[in-house]
VOGU-3710 file (C-alpha; in Angstrom, 3 decimals, decimal comma):
1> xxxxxxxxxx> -64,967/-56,013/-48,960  -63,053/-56,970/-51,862  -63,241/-56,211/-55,662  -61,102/-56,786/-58,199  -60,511/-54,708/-60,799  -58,328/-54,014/-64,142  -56,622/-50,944/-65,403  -55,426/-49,743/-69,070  -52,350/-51,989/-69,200  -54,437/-54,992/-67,744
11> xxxxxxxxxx> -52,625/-55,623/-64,562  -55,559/-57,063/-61,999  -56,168/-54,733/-58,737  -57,731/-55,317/-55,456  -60,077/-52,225/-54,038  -60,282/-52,637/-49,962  -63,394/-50,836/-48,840  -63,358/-50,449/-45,310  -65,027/-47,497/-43,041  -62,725/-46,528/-41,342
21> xxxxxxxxxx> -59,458/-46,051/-43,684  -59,765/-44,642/-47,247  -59,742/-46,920/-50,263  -56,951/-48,665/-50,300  -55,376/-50,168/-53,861  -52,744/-53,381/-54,058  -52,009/-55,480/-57,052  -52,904/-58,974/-57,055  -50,224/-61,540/-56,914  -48,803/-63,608/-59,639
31> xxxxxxxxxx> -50,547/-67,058/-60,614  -47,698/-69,335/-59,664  -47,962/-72,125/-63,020  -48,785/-75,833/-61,843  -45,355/-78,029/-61,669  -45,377/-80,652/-64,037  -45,945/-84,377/-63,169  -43,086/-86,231/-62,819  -44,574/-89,077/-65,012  -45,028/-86,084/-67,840
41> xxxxxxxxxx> -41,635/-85,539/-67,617  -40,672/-89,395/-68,079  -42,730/-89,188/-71,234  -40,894/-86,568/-72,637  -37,539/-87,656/-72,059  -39,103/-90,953/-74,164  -40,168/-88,962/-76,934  -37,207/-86,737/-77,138  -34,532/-90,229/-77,300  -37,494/-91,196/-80,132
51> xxxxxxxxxx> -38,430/-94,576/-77,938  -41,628/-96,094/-79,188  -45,347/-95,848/-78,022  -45,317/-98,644/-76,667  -41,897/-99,120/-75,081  -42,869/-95,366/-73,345  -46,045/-96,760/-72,215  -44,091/-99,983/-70,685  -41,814/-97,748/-68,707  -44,308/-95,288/-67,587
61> xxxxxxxxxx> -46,162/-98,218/-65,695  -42,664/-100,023/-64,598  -41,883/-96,813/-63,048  -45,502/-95,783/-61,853  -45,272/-99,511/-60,238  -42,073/-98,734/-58,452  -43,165/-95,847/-56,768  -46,317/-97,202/-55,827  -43,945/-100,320/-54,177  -42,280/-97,995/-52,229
71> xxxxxxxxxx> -45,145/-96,365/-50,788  -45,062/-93,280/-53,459  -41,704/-91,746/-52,165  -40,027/-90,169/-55,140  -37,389/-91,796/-57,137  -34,978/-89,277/-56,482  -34,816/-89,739/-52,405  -34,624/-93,796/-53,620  -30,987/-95,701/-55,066  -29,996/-99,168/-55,767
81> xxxxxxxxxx> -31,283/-101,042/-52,830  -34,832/-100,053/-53,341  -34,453/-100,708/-57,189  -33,268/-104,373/-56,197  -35,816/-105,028/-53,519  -38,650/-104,392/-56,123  -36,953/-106,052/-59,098  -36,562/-108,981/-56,530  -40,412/-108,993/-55,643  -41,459/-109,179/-59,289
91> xxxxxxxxxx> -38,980/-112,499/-59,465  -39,710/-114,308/-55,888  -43,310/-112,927/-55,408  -44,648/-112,662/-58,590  -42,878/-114,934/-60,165  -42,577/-113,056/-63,417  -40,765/-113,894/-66,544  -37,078/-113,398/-67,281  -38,112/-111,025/-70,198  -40,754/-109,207/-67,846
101> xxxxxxxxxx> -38,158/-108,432/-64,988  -35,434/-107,000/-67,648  -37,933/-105,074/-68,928  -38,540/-103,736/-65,665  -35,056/-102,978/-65,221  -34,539/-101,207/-68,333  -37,390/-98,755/-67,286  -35,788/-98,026/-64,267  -32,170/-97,321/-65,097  -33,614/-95,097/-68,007
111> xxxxxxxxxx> -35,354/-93,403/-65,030  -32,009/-92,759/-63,473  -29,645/-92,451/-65,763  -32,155/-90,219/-68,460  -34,413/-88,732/-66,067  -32,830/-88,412/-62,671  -29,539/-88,226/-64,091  -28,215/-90,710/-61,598  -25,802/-93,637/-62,301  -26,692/-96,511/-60,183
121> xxxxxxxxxx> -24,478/-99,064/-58,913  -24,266/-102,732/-59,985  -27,229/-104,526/-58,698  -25,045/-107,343/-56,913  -28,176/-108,573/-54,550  -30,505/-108,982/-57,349  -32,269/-112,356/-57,780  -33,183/-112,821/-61,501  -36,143/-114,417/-62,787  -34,975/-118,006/-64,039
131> xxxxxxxxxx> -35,299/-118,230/-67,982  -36,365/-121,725/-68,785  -35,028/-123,482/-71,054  -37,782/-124,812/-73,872  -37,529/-125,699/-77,426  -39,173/-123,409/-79,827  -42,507/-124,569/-81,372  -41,873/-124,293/-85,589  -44,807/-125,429/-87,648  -44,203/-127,159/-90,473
141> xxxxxxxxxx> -45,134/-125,509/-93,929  -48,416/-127,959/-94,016  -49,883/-126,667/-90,877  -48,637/-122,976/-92,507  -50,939/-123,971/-95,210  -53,591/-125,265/-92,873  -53,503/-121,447/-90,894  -53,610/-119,333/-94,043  -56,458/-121,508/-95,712  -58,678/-120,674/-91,948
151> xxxxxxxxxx> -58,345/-117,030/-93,125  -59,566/-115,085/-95,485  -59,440/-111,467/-97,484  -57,093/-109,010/-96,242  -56,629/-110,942/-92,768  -55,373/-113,869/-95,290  -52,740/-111,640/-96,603  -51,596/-109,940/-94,356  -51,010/-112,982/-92,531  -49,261/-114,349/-95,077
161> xxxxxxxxxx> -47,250/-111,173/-95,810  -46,001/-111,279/-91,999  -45,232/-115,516/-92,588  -43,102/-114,660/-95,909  -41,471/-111,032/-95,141  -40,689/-111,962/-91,756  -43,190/-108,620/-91,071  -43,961/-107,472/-87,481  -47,448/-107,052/-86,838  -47,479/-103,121/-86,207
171> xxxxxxxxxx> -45,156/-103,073/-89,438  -47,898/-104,824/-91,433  -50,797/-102,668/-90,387  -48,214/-99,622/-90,837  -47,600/-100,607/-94,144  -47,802/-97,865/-96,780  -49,000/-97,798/-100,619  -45,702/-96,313/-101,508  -43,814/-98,974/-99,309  -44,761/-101,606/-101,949
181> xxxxxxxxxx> -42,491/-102,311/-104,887  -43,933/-104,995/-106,945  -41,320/-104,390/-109,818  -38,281/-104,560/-107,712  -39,965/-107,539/-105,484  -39,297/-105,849/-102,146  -41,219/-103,898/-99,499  -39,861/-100,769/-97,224  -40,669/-101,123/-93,724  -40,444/-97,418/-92,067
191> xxxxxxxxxx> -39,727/-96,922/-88,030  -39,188/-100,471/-87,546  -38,244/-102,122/-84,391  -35,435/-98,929/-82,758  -37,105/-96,583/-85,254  -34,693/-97,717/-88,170  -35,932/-98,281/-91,982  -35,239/-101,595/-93,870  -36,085/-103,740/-97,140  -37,451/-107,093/-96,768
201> xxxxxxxxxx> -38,453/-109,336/-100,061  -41,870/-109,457/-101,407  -42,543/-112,960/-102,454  -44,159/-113,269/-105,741  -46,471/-116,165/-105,043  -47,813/-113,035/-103,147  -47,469/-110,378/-105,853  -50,904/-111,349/-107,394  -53,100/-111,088/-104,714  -51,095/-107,425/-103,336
211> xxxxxxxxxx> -51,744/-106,438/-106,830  -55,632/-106,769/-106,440  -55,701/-105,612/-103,295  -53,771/-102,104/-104,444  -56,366/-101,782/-107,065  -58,624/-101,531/-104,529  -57,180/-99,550/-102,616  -56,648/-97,304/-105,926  -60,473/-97,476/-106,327  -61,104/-96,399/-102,855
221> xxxxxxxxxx> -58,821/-93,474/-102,853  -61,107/-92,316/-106,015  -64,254/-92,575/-104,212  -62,991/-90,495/-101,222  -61,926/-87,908/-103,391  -65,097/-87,860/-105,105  -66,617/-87,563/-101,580  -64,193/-84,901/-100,767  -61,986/-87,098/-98,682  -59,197/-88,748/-99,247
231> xxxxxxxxxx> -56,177/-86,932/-96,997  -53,683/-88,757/-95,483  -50,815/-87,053/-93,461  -47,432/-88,555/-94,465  -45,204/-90,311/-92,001  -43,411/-88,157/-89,499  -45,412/-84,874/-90,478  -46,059/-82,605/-87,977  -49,724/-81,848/-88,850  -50,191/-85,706/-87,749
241> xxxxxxxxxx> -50,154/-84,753/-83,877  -50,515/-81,294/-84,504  -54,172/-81,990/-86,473  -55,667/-84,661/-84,276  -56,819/-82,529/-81,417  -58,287/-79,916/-83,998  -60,241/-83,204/-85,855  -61,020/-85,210/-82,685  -61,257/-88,976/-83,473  -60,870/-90,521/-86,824
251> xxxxxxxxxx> -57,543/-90,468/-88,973  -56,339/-87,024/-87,503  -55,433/-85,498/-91,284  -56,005/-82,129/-91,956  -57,300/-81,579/-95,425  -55,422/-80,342/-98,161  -52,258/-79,153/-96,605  -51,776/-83,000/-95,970  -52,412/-84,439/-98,905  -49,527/-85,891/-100,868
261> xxxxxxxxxx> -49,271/-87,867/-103,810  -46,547/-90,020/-105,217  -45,989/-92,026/-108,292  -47,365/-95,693/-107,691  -44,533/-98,316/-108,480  -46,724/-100,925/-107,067  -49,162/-101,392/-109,839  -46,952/-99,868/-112,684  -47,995/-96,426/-113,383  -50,690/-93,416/-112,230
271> xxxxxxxxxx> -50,264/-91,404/-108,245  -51,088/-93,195/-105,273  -51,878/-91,242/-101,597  -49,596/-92,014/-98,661  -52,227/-93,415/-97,249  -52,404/-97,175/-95,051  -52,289/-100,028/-97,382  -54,678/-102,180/-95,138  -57,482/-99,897/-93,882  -60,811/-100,526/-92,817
281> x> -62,625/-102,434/-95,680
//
């Protein structure tokens, strides 16, 4: 019979009770730790070149795709010709778009090159998805109109914002209080598109209507303060990932160590928080 026990310095024992031989003592072995997935380890490689959410969730399906092609034999025992049979597929089969296929491609040679460590050759039996040729669609600035008049409140300008900045959409909703400069006409768009800052203009048929809406979210900040509330955890903090599992869904700010307050250019005077500059209303 077996039973485990543990001795001043902690180390776990087995006790062998048999009739026959005395009690016989042996220490347990080591708990060997799990390996890591291989898909955890594409993720990481992501996070450590700084790629963004959602190029590292791209590749992570590209490349769970391409082993699942293959019949789930690892990358490593795979090289060029597999790489071109399944980039091939997604053109001839599944007729996918040009943009789609490169795509594709770029999450694989990351694969090999960042992950794998592996150059592969040039891809000379590839067929590439054809990229049609088609005139892009403009409207004219009546039919502008017509779209921003179907809208209205902060869906109006932030629509608008996007039409006269030349805004991304995740750079709109990322937008910041302190990102606004009403006096200098021009807005700061942080981590843009390959995690780079840049200005863009403000324009000031807009300037109004931003000013209200910065009031409000002024008057807002006050009433979650009042509440208690009111945190925000600046870009690129640490407490920002390192806070969300302690605070489980929500905004994932820590209180007080996160707060942060800087002097509002946008409406001309006063502190502002860090905080989103179109939340939920």
């Amino acid at each position: 019979m077996l039973a485990d026990f543990c001795c001043a310095s902690g180390v776990i024992y087995q006790t062998l009770a048999c009739s026959a031989d005395p009690l016989l003592v042996r220490e347990s072995p080591p708990s060997v730790p799990a390996r890591p997935r291989f898909l955890d380890g594409v993720r990481t490689a992501l996070r450590l070149r700084h790629y963004s959410r959602r190029t590292e969730e791209a590749y992570v399906a590209w490349i769970r795709r391409f082993i699942l092609f293959h019949g789930k034999r690892h990358p490593a025992e795979m090289s060029a010709a597999e790489v071109t049979r399944f980039l091939t597929w997604l053109a001839v089969d599944r007729h996918v778009a040009a943009p789609t296929q490169n795509q594709a491609l770029g999450a694989l040679l990351f694969l090999y090159r960042s992950v794998l460590h592996v150059e592969l050759p040039w891809l000379d039996d590839l067929v590439r998805a054809k990229r049609p040729d088609h005139l892009p669609i403009v409207l004219t600035r009546e039919e502008v109109r017509l779209v921003l008049d179907g809208l209205s409140g902060v869906p109006r300008l932030m629509a608008a914002l996007m039409y006269g900045t030349g805004l991304r959409l995740l750079e709109c909703c990322r937008l910041r209080v302190q990102d606004v400069d009403a006096g200098a006409s021009q807005i700061v768009v942080r981590s843009g598109k390959g995690d780079k800052d840049r200005v863009t203009m403000l324009p000031a048929v807009l300037k109004p209507e931003l000013v209200r809406h910065l009031n409000w979210v002024h008057a807002q900040h006050r009433r979650d303060l009042e509440r208690g509330a009111g945190w925000v955890v600046p870009p690129r903090s640490p407490a920002s990932t390192r806070t969300r599992a302690a605070t489980g869904p929500g905004n994932g700010c820590s209180p007080r160590r996160a707060t942060t307050a800087t002097p509002s250019r946008a409406s001309g005077g006063g502190t502002i928080c860090t905080s989103l500059l179109f939340s939920a209303r």
